[in-house]
Backbone as ProteinMPNN parsed JSONL, in Angstrom:
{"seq_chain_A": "XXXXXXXXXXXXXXXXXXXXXXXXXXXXXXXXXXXXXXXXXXXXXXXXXXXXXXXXXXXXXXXXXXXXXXXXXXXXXXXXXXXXXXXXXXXXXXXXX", "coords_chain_A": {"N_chain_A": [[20.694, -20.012, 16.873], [20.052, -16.876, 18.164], [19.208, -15.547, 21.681], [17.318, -13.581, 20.949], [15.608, -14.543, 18.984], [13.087, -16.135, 17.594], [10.987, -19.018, 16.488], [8.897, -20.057, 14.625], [8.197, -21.842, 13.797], [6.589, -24.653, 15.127], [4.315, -23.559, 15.204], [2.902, -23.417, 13.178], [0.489, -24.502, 12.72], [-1.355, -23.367, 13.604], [-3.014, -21.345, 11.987], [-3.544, -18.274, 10.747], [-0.883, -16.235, 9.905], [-0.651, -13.992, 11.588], [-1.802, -14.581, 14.256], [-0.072, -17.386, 14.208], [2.601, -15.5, 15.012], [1.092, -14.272, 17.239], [0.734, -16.749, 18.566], [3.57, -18.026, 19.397], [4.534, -16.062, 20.841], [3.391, -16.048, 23.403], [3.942, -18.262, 24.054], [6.428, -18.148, 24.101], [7.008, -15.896, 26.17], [7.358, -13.37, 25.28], [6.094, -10.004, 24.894], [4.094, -8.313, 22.814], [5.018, -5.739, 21.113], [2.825, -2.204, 20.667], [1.217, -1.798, 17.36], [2.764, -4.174, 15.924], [1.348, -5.454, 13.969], [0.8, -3.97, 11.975], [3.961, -3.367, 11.63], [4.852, -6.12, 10.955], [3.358, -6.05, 8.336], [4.48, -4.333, 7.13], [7.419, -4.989, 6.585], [6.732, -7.471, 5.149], [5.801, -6.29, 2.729], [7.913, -4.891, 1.978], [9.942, -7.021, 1.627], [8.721, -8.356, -0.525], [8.708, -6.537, -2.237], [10.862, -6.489, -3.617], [11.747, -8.416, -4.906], [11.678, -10.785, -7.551], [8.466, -10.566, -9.198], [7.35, -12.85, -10.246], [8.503, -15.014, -8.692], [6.414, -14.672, -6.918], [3.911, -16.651, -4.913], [1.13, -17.551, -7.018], [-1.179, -17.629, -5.721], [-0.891, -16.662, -3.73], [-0.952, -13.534, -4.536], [-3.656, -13.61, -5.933], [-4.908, -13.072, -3.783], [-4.416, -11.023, -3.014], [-5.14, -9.36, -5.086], [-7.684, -9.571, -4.139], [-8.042, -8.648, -1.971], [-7.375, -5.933, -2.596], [-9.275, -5.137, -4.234], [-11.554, -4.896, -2.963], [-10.949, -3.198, -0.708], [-11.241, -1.079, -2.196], [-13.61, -0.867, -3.28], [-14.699, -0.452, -0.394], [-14.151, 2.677, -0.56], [-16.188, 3.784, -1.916], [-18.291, 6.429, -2.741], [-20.798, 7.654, -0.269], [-22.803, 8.258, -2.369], [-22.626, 6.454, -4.555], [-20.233, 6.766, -6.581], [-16.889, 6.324, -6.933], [-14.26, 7.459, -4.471], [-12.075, 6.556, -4.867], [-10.137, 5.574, -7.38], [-9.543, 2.644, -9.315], [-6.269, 1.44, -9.34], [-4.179, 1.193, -12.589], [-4.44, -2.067, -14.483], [-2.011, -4.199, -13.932], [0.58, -5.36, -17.13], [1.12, -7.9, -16.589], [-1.0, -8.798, -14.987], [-3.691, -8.435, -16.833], [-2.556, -9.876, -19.008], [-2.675, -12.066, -18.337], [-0.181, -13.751, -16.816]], "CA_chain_A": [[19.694, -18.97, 17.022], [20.055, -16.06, 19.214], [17.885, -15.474, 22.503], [15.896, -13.193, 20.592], [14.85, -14.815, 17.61], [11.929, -17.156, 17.902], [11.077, -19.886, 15.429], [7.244, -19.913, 14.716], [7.767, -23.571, 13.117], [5.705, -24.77, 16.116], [2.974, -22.741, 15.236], [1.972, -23.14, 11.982], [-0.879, -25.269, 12.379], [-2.259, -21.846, 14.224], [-3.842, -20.168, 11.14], [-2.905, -17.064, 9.859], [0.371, -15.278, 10.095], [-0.959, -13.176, 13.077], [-1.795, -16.064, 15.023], [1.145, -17.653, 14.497], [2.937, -14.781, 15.993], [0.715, -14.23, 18.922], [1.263, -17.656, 19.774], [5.126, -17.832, 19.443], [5.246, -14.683, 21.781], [2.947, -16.55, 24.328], [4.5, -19.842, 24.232], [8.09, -17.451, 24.543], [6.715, -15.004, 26.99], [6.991, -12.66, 24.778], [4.444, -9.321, 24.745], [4.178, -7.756, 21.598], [4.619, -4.259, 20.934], [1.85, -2.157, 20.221], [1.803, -1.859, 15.864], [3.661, -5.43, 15.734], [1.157, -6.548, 13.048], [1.741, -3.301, 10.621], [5.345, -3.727, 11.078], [5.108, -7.395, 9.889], [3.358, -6.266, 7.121], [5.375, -3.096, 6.446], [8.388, -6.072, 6.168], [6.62, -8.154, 4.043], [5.865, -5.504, 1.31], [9.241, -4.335, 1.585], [10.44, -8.013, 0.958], [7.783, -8.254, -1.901], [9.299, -5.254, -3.397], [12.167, -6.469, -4.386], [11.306, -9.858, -5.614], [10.578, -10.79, -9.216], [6.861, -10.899, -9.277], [6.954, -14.153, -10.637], [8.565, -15.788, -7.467], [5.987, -15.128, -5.535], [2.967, -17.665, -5.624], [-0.048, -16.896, -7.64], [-2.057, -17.478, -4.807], [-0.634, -14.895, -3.056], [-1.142, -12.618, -6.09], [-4.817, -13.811, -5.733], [-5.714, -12.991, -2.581], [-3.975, -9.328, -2.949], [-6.158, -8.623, -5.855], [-8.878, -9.22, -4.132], [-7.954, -7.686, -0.97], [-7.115, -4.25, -2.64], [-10.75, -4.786, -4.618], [-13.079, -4.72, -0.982], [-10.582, -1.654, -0.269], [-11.489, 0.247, -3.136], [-15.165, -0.805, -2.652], [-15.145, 0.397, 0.922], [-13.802, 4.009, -0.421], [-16.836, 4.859, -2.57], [-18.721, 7.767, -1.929], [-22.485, 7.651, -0.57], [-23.471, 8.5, -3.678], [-21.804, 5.447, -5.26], [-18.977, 7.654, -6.942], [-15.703, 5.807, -6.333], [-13.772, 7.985, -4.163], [-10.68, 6.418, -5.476], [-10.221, 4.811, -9.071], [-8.556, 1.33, -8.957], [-5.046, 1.469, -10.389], [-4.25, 0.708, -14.368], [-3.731, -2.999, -14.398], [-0.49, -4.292, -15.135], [0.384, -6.222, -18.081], [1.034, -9.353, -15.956], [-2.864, -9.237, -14.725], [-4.287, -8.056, -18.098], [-2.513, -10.48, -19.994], [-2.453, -13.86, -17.591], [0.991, -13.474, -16.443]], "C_chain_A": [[19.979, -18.221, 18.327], [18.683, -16.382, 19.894], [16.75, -14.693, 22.117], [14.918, -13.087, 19.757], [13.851, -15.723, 18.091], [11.324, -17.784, 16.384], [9.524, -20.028, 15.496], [7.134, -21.342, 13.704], [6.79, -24.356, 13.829], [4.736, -24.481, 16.254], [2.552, -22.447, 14.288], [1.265, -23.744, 11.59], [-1.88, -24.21, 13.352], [-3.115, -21.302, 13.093], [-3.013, -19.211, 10.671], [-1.464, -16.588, 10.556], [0.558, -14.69, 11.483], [-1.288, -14.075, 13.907], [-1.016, -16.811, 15.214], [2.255, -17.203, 15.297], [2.374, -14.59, 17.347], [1.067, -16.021, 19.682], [2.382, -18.399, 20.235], [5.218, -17.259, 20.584], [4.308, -15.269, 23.27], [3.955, -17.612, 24.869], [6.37, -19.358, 25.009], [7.468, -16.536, 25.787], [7.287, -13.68, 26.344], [6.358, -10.968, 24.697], [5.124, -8.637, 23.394], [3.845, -6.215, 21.766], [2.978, -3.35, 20.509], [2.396, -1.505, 18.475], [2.534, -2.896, 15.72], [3.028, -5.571, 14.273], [1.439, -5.439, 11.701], [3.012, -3.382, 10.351], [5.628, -5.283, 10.418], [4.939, -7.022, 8.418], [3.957, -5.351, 6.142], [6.627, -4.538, 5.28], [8.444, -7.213, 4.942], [6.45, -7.656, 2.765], [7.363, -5.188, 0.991], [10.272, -5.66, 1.217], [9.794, -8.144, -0.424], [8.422, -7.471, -2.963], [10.462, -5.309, -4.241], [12.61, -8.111, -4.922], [10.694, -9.58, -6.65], [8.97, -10.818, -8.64], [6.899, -12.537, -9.305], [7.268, -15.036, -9.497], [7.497, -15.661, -6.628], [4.359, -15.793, -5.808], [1.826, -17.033, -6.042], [-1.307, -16.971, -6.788], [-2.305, -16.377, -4.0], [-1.368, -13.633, -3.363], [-2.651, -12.395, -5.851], [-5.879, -12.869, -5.057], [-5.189, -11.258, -2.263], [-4.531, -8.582, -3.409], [-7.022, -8.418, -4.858], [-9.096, -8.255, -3.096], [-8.088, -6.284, -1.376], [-8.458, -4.018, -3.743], [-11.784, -4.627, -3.732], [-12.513, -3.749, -0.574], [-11.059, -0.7, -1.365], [-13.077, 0.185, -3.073], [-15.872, -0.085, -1.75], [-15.136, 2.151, 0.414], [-14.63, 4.606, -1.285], [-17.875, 5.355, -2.268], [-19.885, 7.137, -1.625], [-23.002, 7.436, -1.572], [-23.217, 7.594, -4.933], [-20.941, 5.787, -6.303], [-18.005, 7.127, -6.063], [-15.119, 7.573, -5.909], [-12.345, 8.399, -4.723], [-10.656, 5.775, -6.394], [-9.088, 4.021, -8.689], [-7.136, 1.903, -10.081], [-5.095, 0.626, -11.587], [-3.897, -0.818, -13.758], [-2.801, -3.34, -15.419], [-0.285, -5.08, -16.314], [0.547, -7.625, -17.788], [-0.447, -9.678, -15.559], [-3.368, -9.135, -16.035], [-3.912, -9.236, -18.739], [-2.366, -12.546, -19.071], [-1.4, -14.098, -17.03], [1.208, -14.058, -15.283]], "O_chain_A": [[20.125, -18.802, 19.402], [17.666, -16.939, 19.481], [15.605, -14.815, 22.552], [13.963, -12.329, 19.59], [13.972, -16.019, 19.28], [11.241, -17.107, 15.36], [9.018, -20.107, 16.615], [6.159, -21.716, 13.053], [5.971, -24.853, 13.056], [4.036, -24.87, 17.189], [1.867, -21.433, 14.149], [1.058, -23.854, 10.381], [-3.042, -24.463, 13.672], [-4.105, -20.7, 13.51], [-1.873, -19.396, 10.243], [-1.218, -16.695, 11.757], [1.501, -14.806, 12.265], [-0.207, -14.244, 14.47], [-0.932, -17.198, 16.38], [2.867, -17.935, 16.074], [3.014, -14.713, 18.392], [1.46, -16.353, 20.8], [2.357, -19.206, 21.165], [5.921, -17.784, 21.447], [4.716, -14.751, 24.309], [4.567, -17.65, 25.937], [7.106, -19.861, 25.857], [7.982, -17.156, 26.718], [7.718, -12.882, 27.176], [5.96, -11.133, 23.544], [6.309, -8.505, 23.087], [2.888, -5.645, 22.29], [2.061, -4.032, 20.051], [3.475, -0.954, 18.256], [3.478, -2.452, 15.068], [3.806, -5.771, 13.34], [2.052, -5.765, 10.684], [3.422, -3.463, 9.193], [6.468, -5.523, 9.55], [5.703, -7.315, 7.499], [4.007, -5.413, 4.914], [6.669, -4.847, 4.089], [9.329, -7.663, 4.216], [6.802, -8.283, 1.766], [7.862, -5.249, -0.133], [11.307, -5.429, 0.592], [10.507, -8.007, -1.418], [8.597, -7.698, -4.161], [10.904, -4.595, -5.142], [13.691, -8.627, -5.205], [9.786, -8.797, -6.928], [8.66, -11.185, -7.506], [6.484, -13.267, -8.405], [6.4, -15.861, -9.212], [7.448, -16.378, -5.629], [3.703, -15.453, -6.792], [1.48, -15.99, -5.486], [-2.353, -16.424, -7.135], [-3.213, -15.604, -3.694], [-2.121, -12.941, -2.678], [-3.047, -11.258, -5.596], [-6.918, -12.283, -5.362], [-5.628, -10.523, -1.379], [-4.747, -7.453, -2.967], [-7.268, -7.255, -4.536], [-9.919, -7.339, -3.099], [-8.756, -5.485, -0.72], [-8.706, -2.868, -4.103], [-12.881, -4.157, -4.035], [-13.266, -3.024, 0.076], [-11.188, 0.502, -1.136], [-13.718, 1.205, -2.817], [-16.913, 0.566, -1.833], [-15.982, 2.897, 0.908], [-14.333, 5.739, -1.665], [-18.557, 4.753, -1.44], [-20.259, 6.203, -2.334], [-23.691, 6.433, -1.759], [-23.525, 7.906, -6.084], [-20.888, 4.88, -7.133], [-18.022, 7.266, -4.84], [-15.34, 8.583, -6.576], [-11.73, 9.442, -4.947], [-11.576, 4.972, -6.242], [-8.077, 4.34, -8.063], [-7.115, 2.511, -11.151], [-5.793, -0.381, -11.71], [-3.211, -0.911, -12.74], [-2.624, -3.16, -16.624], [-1.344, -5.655, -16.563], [0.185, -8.492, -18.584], [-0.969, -10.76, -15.829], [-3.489, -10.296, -16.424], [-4.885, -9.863, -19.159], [-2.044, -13.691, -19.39], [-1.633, -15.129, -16.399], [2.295, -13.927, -14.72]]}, "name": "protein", "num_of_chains": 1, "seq": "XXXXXXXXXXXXXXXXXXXXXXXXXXXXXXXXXXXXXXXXXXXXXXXXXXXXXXXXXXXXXXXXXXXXXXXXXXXXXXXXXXXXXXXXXXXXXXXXX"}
């Protein structure tokens, strides 16, 4: 391992992802850019993206739905008129997949 990789094995009884990182970059001395945690997750969609679906765990999957269902929640109008209409679901959600 190069000097400027850092191994966050040490730190995954931290909690989440982001936590893990902040306390890698402590423990290293570290400071974190400012935008560190969108570029993680830029990285991780853009790994996502090019992975079968099916590799990646259904938990995952889970917790994405629901995430991008409390975002579409947040975006409807006053007037309770979605702002934005949820996307078609795919035939992997629709059908159990």
């Amino acid at each position: 391992m190069n000097e400027s990789e850092v191994t966050l094995q040490d730190d995954l009884s931290r909690g989440s992802l982001g936590a893990q990182i902040k306390t890698a970059a402590q423990r290293n001395g570290a400071e974190l850019p400012i935008g560190w945690k969108s570029e993680v997750a830029r990285r991780i969609v853009v790994d996502w993206s090019t992975m079968d679906p099916r590799d990646i765990p259904a938990d995952t999957i889970d917790r994405a739905e629901s995430l991008f269902e409390q975002l579409i929640e947040r975006f409807e109008g006053s007037d309770g008129e979605r702002i934005l209409e949820p996307p078609a679901r795919s035939r992997r959600w629709s059908e159990g997949g």
